[in-house]
C-alpha positions as CSV (number, residue, x, y, z in Angstrom):
1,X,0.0,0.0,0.0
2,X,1.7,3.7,-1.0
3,X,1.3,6.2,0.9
4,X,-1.8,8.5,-0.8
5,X,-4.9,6.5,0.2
6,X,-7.8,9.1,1.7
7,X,-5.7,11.9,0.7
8,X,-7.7,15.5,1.6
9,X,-10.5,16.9,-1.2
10,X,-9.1,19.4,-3.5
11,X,-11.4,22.7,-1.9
12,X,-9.2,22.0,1.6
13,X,-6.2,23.6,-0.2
14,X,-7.8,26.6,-1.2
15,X,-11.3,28.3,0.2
16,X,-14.0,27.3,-2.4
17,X,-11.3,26.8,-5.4
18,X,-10.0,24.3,-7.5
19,X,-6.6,23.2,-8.6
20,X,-6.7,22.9,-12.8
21,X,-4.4,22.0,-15.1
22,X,-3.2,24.0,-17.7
23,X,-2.8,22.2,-20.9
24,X,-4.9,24.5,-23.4
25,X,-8.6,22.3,-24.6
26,X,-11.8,22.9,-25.7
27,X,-12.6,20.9,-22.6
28,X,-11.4,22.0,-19.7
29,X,-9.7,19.2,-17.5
30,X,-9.8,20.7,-13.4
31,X,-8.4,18.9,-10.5
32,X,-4.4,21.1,-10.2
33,X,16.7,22.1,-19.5
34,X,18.6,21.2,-19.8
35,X,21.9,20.4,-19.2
36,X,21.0,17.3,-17.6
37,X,23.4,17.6,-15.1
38,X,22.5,17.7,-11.4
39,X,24.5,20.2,-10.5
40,X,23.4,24.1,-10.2
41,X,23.8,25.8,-13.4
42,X,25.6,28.7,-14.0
43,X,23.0,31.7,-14.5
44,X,22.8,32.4,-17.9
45,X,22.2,35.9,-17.7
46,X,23.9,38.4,-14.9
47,X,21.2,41.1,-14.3
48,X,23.1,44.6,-12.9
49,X,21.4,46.8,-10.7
50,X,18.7,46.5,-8.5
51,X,16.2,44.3,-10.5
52,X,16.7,41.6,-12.8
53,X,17.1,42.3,-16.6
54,X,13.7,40.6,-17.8
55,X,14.7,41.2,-21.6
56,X,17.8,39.5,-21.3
57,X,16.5,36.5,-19.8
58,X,13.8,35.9,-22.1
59,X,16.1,36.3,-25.1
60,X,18.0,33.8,-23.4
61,X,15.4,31.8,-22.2
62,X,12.9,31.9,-24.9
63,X,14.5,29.6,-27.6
64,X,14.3,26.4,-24.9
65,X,10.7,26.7,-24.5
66,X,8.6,25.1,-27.3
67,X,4.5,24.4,-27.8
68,X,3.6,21.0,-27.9
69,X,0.6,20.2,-30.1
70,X,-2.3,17.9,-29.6
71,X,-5.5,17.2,-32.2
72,X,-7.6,18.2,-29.0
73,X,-5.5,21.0,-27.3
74,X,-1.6,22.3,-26.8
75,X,0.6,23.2,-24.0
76,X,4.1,24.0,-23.5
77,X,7.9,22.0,-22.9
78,X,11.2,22.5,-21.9
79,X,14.2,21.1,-24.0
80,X,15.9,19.4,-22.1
81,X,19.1,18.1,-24.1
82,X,20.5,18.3,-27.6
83,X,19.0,15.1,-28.7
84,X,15.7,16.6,-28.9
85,X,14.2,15.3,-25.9
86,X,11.3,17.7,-24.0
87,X,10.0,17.4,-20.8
88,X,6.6,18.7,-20.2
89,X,3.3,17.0,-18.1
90,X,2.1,14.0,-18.6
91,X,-1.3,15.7,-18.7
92,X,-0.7,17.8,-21.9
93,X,0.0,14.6,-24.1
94,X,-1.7,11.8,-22.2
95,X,-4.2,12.0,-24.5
96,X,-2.5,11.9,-27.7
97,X,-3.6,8.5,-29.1
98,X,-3.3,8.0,-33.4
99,X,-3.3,11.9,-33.6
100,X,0.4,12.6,-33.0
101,X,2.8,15.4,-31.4
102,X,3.8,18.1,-32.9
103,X,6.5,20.4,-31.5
104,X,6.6,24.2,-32.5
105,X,9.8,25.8,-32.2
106,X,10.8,29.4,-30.8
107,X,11.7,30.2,-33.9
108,X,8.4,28.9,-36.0
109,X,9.8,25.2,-37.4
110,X,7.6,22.7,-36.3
111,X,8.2,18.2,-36.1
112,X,6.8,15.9,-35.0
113,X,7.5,13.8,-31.8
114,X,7.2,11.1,-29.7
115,X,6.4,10.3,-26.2
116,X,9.9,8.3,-24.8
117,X,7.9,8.2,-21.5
118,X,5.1,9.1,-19.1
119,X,4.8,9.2,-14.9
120,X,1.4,10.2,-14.1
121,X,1.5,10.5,-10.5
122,X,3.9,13.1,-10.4
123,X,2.9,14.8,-14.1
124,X,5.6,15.1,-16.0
125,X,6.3,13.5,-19.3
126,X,9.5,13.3,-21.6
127,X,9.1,14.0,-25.5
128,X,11.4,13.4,-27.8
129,X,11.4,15.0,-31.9
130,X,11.7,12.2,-34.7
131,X,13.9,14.3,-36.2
132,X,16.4,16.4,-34.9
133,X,17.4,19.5,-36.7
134,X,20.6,20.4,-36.7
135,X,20.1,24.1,-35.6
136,X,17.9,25.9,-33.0
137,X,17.7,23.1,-30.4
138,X,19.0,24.9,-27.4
139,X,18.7,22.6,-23.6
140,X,17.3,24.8,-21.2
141,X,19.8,25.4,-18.3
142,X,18.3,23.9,-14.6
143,X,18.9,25.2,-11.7
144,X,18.2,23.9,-8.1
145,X,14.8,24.4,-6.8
146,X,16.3,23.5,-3.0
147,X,18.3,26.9,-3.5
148,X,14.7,29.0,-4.4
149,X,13.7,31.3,-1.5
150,X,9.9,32.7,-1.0
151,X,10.3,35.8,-2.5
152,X,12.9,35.4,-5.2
153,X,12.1,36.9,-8.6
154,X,10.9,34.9,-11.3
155,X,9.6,34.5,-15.1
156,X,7.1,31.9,-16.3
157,X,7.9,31.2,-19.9
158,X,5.1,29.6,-22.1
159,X,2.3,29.3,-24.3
160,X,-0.8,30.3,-22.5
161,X,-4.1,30.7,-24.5
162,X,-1.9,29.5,-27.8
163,X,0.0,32.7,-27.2
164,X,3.4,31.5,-27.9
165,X,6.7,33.0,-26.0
166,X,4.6,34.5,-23.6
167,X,6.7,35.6,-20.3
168,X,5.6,36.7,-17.6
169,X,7.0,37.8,-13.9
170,X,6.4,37.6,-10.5
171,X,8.2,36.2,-7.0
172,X,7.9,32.8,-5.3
173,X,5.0,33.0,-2.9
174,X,4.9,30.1,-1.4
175,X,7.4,26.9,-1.1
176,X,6.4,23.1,-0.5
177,X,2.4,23.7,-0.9
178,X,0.8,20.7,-1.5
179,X,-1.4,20.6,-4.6
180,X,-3.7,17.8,-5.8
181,X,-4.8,17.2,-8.8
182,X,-6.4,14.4,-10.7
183,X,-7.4,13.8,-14.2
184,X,-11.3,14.2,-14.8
185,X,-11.6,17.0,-12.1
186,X,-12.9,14.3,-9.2
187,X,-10.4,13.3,-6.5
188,X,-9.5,9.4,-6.8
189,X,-11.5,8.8,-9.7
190,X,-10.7,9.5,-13.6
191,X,-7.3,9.2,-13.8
192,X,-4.5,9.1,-11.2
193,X,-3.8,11.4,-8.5
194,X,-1.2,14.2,-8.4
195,X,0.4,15.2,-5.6
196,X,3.1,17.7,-5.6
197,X,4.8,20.0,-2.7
198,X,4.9,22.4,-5.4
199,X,6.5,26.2,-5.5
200,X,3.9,28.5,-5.9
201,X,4.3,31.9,-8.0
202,X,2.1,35.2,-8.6
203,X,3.4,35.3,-11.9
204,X,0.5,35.2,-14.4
205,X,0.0,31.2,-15.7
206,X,-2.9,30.7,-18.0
207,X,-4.1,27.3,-19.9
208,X,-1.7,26.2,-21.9
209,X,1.1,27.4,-19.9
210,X,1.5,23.3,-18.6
211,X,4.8,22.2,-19.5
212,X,6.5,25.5,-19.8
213,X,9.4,27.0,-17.7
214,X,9.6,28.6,-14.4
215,X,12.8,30.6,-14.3
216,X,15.1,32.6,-12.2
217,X,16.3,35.6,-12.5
218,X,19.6,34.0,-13.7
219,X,17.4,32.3,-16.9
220,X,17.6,29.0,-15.4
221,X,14.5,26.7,-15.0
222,X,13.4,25.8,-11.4
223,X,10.8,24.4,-12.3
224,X,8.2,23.1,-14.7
225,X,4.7,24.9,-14.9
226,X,1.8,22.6,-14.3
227,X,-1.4,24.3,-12.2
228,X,-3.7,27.1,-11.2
229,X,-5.7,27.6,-8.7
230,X,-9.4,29.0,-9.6
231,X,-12.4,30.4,-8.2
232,X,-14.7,27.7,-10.1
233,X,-16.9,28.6,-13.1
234,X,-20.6,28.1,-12.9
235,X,-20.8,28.4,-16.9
236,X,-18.1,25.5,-17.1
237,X,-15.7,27.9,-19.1
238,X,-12.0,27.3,-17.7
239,X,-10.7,30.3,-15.5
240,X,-7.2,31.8,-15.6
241,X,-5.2,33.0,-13.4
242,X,-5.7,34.8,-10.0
243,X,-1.9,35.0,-9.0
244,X,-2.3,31.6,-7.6
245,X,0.1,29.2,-10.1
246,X,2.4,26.1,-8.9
247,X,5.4,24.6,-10.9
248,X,6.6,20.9,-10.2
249,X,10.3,21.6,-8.7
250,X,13.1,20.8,-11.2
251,X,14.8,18.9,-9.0
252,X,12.3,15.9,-8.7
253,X,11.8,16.9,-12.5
254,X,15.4,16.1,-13.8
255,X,15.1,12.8,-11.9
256,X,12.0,11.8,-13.0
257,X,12.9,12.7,-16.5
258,X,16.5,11.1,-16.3
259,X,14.4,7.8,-15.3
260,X,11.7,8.4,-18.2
261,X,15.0,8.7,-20.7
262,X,16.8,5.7,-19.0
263,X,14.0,3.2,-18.9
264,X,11.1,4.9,-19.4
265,X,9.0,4.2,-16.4
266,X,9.9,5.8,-12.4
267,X,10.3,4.0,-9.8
268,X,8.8,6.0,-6.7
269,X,9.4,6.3,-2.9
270,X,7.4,3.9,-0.4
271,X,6.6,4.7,3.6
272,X,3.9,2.2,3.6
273,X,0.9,4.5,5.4
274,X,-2.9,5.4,5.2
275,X,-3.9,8.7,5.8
276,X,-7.0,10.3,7.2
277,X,-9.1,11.3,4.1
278,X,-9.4,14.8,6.3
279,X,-6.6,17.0,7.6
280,X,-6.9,16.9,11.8
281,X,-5.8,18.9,14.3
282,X,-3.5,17.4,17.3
283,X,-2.1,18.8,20.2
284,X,1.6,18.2,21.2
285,X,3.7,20.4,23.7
286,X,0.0,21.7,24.8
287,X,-0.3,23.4,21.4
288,X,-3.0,22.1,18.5
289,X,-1.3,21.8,14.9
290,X,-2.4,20.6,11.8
291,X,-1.0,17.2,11.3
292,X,-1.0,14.1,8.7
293,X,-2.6,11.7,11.1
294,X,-1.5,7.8,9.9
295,X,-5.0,5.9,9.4
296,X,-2.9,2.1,9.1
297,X,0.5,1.4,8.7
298,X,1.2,-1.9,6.2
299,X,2.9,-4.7,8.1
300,X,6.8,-5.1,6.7
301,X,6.4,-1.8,5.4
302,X,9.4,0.9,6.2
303,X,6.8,2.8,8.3
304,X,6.0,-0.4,10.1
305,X,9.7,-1.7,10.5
306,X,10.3,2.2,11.7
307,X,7.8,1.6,14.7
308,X,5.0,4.0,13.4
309,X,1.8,2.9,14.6
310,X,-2.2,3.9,13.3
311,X,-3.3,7.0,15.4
312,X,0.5,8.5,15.1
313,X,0.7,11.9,13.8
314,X,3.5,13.8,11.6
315,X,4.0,17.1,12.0
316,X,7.4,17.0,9.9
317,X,9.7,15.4,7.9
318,X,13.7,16.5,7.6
319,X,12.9,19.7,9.8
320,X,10.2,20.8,7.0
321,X,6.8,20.8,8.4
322,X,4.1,18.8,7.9
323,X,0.6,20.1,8.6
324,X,-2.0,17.5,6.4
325,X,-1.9,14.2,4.3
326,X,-1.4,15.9,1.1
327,X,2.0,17.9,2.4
328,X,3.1,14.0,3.6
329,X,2.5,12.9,0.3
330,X,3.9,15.3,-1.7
331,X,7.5,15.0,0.3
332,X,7.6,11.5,0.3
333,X,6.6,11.5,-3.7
334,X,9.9,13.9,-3.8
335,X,12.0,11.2,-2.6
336,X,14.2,8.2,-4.2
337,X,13.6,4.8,-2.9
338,X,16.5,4.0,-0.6
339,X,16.4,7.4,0.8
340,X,16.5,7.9,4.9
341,X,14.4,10.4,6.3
342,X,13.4,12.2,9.6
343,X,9.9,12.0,10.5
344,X,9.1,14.0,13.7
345,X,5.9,12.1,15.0
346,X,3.5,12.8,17.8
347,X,2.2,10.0,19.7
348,X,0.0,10.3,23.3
349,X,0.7,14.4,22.9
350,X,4.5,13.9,22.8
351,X,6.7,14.5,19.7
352,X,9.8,12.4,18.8
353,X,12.2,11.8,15.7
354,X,11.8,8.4,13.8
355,X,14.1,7.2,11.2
356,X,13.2,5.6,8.2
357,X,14.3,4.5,4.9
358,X,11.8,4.3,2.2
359,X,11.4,1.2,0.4
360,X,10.6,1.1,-3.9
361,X,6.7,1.2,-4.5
362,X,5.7,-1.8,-6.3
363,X,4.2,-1.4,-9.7
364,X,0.8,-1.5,-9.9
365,X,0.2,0.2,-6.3
């Protein structure tokens, strides 16, 4: 059993709104480069002065970003190397079918491509052209998303509305908020469920901004566009944004894309929990908290080995707090099987620090 069973409903995040995603259709689908090297980049562009030079990094950033092409809709990608590969979300070409990919260039030129792989549960996809030209394929350059700071400067590069090379700017609101989203707009039904601890931005991201770029102020990507939140739409139109957009971080993007290239499927972190399908308040240290209360815990699981018992509550994981089922999710989904992690747990109104190492979810859970 993987941890995400009974995860909270979408409206919890967000006072009577919805997470949607942002690949551009005639049907609206709510719920929510690369050097491929691991190591930070080197900015591309050195802003002087006080603020960054926007100009300069969208020259520079612009010709990495392409529009991907469906029969029913289009969003955006990032290259991500010089063989024509393109990471973008799974939910812009899941539903490609017999009708194909086509890739649209900064610079006009459009080919057709290929899907080299898909991970659902975290939305992101790799793409990769049939044919590469030999000019005008220029990798985006990735940063490190655990260096990005609530309030940095940033650019969202993409094509919103079919609007190609659209940038926009804006800071880093928010870090680690956990966003769910599902295909088919129910929770747990349609399609599988997203779960990201996602950075959230103020710069504007509209439909068909999925896929695209989120960049610093040095032109490199930190992450990879991929929901708004909404206010709902009683006509059944798809809203845009209200300053509330997320982006997967790029560093759980260049290792899920590195394991889409390598053998096309991911293999994802394990705890081996149930959660309460609602976030609960707990009191520890004579305080109440929000807190991912455990509903089960799977016998021979890593939680289970760990110690954790059903009716324990986290309230963090590696110092980083914790506060509902979704938030738990999200940071484990981060993770690489084989990784050891803190959880700080509360038990009878007392918190302690647990060890555990996450195990490989098996496939088909």
């Amino acid at each position: 059993m993987a941890i995400g069973a009974g995860a909270a409903v979408l409206s919890s995040l967000l006072t009577a709104g919805t997470f949607t995603l942002m690949d551009d259709r005639s049907t609206p689908v709510t719920s929510t480069t690369s050097s491929s090297s691991s190591a930070p980049a080197a900015p591309l562009v050195s802003s002087t002065g006080t603020l960054p030079s926007w100009g300069q990094v969208a020259a520079a950033v612009e010709p990495s970003v392409v529009t991907v092409q469906l029969e029913n809709g289009e969003g955006s990608g990032v290259v991500f190397d010089n063989s024509g590969r393109i990471v973008t979300n799974n939910h812009v070409v899941a539903d490609a079918g017999n009708g194909g990919i086509q890739v649209v260039l900064s610079d006009g030129r459009s080919y057709p491509a290929s899907v080299v792989g898909t991970d659902p549960s975290t939305d992101l996809a790799v793409i990769k052209l049939n044919k590469v030209p030999s000019t005008g394929i220029k990798p985006a350059t990735l940063g490190d998303s655990a260096a990005v700071k609530i309030g940095d400067p940033v650019m969202a590069v993409g094509n919103p509305l079919g609007l190609s090379d659209t940038v926009t700017t804006g800071i880093i609101s928010a870090l680690n908020r956990p966003v769910s989203a599902g295909r088919g707009g129910n929770q747990g039904g349609g399609g599988d469920q997203v779960v990201t601890n996602a950075i959230q931005t103020d710069a504007a991201i509209n439909p068909g901004n999925s896929g695209g770029a989120l960049v610093d102020a040095g032109g490199r990507v930190i992450g990879i566009t991929s929901s708004i939140a909404t206010l709902g739409s009683g006509g059944g139109g798809q809203s845009g944004s209200i300053g509330l957009g997320f982006a997967i971080p790029v560093n759980e993007v260049k290792d899920v894309a590195q394991q889409l290239i390598s053998t096309g499927t991911v293999q994802h972190a394990i705890l081996g929990v149930s959660t309460s399908e609602q976030d609960q308040s707990i009191t520890v240290d004579g305080a109440a908290r929000q807190a991912a209360v455990l509903q089960a815990v799977t016998p021979g699981s890593p939680a289970d080995k760990a110690g954790l018992q059903a009716g324990d509550a986290v309230i963090a994981l590696n110092g980083q707090r914790v506060d509902s089922s979704l938030s738990l999710i999200g940071s484990i989904r981060a993770l690489k099987p084989g990784t050891t992690v803190t959880l700080t747990v509360v038990h009878d109104g007392a918190s302690k620090d647990v060890k555990v190492t996450l195990a490989n979810r098996p496939a088909g859970c």
